[in-house]
TORPA-4810 file (N, C-alpha, C, O; in nm, 3 decimals):
<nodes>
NODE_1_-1.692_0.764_27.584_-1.664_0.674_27.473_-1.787_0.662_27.386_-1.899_0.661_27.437_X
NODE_2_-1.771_0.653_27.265_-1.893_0.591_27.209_-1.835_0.512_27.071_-1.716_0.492_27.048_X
NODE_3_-1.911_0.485_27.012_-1.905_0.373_26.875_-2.008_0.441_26.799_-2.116_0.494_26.824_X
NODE_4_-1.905_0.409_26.649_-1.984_0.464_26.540_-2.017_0.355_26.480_-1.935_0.274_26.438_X
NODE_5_-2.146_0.345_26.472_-2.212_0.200_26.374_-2.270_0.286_26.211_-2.362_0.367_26.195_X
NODE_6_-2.166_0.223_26.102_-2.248_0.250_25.979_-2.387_0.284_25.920_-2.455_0.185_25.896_X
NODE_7_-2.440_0.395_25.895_-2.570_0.398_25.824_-2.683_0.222_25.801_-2.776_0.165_25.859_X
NODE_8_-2.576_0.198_25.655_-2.591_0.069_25.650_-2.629_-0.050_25.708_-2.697_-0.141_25.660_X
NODE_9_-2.571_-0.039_25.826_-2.526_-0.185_25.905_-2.694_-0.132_26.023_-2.803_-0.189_26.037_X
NODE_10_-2.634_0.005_26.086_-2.792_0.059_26.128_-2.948_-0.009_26.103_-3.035_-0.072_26.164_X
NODE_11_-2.910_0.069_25.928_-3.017_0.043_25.847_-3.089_-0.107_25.808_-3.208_-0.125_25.783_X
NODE_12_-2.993_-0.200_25.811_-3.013_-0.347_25.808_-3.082_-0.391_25.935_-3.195_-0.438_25.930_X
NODE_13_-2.989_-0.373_26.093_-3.032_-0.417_26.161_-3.155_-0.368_26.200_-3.218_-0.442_26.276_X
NODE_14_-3.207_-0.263_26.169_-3.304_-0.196_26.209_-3.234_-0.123_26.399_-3.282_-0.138_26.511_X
NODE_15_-3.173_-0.087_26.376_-3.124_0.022_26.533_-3.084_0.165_26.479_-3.010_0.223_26.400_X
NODE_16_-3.189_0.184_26.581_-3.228_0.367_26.536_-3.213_0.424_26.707_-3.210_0.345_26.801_X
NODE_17_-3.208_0.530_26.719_-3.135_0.623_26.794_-3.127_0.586_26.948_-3.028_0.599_27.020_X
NODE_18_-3.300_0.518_26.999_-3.323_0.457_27.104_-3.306_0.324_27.091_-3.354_0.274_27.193_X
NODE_19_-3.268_0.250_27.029_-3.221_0.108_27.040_-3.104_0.119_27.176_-3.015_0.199_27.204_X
NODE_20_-3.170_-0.030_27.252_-3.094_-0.056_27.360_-2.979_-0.104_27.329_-2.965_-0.005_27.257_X
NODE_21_-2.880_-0.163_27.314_-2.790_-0.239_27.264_-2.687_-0.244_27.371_-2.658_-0.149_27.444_X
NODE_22_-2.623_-0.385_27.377_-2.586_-0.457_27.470_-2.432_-0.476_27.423_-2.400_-0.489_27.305_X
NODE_23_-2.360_-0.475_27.510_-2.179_-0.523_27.491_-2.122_-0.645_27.539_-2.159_-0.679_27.651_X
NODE_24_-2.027_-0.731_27.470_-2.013_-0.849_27.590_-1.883_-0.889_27.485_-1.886_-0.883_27.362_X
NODE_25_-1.753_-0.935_27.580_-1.656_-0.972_27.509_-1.677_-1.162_27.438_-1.729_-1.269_27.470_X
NODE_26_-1.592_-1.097_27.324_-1.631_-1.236_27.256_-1.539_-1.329_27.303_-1.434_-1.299_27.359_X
NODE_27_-1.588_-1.465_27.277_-1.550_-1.604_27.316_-1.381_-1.603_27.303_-1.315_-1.694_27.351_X
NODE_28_-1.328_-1.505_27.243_-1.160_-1.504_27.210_-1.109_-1.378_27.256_-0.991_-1.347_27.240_X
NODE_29_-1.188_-1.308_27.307_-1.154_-1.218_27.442_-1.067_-1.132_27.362_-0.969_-1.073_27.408_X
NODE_30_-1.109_-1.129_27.238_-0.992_-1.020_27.158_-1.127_-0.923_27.048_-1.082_-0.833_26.977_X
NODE_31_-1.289_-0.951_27.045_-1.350_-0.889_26.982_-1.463_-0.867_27.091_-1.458_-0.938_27.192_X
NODE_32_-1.584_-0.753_27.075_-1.660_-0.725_27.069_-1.841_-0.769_27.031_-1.890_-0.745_26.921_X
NODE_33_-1.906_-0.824_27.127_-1.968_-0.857_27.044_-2.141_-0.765_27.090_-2.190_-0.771_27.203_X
NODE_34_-2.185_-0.712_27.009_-2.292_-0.527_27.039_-2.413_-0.638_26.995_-2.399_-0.702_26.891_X
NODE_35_-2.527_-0.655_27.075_-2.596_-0.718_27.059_-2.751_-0.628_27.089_-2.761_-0.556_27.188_X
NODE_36_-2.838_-0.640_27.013_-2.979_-0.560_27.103_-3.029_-0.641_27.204_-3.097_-0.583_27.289_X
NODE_37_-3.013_-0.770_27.218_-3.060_-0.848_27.291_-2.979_-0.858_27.381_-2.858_-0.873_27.363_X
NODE_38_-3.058_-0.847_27.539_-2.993_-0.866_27.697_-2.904_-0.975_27.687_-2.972_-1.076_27.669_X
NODE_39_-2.790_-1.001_27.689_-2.742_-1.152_27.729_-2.808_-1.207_27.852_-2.878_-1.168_27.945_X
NODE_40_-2.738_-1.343_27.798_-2.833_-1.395_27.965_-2.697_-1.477_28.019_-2.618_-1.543_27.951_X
NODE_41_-2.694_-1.454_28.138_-2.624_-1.425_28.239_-2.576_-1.598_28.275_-2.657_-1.674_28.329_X
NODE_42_-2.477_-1.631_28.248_-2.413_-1.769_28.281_-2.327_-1.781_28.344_-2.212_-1.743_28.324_X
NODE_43_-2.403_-1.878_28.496_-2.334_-1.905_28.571_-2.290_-2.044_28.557_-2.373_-2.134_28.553_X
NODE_44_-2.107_-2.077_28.547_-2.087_-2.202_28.564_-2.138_-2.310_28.650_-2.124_-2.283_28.769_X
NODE_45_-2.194_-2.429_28.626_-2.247_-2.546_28.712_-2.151_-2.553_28.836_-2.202_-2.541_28.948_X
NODE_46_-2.026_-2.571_28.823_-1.923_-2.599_28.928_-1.977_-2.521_29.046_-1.996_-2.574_29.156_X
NODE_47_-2.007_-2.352_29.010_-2.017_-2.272_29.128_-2.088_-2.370_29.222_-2.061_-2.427_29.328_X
NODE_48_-2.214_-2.363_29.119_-2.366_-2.463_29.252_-2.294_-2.578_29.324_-2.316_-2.609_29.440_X
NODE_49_-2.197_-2.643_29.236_-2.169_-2.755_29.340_-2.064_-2.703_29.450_-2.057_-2.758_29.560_X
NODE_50_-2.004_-2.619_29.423_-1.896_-2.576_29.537_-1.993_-2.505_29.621_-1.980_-2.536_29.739_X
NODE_51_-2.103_-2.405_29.595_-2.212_-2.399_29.720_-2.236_-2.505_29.823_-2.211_-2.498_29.944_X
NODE_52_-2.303_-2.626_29.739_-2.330_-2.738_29.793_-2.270_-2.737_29.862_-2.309_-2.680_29.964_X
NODE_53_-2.108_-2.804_29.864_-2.020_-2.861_29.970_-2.032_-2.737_30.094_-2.072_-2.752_30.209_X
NODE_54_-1.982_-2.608_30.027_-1.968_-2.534_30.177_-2.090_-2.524_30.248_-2.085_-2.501_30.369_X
NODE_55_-2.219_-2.542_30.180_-2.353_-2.576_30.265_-2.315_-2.712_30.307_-2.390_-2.724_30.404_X
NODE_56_-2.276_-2.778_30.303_-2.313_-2.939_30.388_-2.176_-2.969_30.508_-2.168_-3.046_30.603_X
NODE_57_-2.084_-2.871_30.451_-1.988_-2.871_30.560_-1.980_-2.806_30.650_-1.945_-2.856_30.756_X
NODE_58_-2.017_-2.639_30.638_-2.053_-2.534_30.720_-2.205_-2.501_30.742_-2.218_-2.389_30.791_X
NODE_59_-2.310_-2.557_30.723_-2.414_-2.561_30.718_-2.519_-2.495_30.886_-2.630_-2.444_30.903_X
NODE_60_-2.430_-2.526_30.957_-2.451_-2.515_31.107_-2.369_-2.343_31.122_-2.433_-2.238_31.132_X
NODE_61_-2.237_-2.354_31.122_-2.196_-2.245_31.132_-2.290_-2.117_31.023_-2.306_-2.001_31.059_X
NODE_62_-2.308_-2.139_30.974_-2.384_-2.045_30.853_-2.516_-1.995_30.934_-2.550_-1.883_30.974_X
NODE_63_-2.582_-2.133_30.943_-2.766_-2.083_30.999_-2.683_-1.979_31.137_-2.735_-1.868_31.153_X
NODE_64_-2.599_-2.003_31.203_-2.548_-1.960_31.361_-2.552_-1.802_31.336_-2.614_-1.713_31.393_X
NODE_65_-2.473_-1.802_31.244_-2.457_-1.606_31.133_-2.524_-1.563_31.078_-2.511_-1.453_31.027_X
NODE_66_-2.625_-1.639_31.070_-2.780_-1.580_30.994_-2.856_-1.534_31.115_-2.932_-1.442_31.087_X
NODE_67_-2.858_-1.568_31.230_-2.952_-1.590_31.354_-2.906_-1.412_31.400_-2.974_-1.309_31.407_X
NODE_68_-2.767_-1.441_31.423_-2.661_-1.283_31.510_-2.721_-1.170_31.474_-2.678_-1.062_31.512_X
</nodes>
């Protein structure tokens, strides 16, 4: 696969042949969004708290499976 980016649009952003450039679906999951910059990586808050609980409920069983 590849993508053709305009002269123009190139030429503006300044991305030339070795430019890194990055992919990530947009917020409406129906566009594209080509970025040079790494995204940074978002993890929902909820996850950490649902860690939490299964650490404070299974907390014992866990260290037991770490030890084996």
């Amino acid at each position: 696969m590849g993508i053709i980016i305009p002269k123009e649009i190139r030429d503006s952003l300044g991305i030339t042949l070795d430019t890194e450039l990055y992919l990530e679906p947009g917020a409406d999951n129906k566009t594209i969004v080509l970025s040079s910059e790494k995204p940074d990586t978002v993890i929902d808050p909820q996850f950490f708290e649902l860690v939490k609980k299964v650490d404070k409920q299974y907390s014992v069983a866990l260290k037991e499976l770490a030890t084996e």
